[in-house]
RODO-2510 file (C-alpha; in nm, 4 decimals, decimal comma):
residues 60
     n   res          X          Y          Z
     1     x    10,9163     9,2010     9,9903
     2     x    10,8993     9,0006    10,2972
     3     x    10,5242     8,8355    10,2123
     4     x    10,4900     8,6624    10,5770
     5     x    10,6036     9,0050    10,7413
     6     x    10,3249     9,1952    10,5869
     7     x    10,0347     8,9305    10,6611
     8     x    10,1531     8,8810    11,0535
     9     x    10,0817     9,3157    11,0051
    10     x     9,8096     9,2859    10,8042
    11     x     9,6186     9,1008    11,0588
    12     x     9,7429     9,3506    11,3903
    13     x     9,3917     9,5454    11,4037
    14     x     9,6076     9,8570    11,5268
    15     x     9,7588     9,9222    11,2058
    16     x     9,6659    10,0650    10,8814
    17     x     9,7965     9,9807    10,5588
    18     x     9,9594    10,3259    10,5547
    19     x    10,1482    10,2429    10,8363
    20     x    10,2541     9,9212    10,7228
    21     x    10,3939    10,0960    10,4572
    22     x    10,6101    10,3250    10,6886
    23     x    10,7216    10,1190    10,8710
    24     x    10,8518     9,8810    10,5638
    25     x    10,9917    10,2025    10,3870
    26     x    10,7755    10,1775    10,1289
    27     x    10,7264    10,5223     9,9396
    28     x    10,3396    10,4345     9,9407
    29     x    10,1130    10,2440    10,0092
    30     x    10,0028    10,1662     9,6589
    31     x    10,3234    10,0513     9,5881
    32     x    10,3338     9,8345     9,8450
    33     x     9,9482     9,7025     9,7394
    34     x    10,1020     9,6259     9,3902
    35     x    10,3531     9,4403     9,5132
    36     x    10,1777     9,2541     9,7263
    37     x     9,9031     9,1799     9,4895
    38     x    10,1992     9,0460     9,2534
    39     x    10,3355     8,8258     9,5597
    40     x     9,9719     8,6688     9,6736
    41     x     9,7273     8,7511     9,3642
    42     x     9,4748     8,9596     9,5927
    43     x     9,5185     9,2962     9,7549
    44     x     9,5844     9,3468    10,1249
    45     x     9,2733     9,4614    10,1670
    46     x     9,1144     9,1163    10,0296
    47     x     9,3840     8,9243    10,2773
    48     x     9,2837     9,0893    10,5537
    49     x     8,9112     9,0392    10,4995
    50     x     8,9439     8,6785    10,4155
    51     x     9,1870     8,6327    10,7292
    52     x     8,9729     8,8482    10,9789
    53     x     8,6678     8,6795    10,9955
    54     x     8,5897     8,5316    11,3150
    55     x     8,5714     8,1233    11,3491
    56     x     8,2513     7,9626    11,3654
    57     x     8,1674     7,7687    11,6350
    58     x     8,1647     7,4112    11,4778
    59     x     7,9191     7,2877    11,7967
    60     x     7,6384     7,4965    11,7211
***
C-alpha cells in the first residue's frame, strides 16, 4: 500500500472511499480501511476528519 497515495486522495473532497478503492484495485473498501488502519493506526475516515478541518485564523 502506497500510504502517501491514499492521504493526497483521502483529502480530494470529490472522492469517496469507495472510489479510492477502485481506483487502487482494491477488492473493497474494507480491505483497503484495514490496511490502512494497520499502516497509520486510525481509519481513513479518522484521517480525513483530522486533516479536513479548516485552519484557524491565528489573528483573531
Amino acid at each position: 500500500m502506497n500510504v502517501e497515495k491514499v492521504k493526497k486522495m483521502l483529502l480530494d473532497d470529490s472522492l469517496t472511499l469507495s472510489d479510492i478503492a477502485k481506483k487502487l484495485n482494491y477488492d473493497s473498501l474494507q480491505v483497503l480501511s484495514s490496511e490502512f488502519k494497520k499502516a497509520t493506526g486510525m481509519t481513513p475516515s479518522r484521517f480525513k476528519r483530522l486533516n479536513d478541518e479548516p485552519v484557524k485564523d491565528s489573528k483573531k
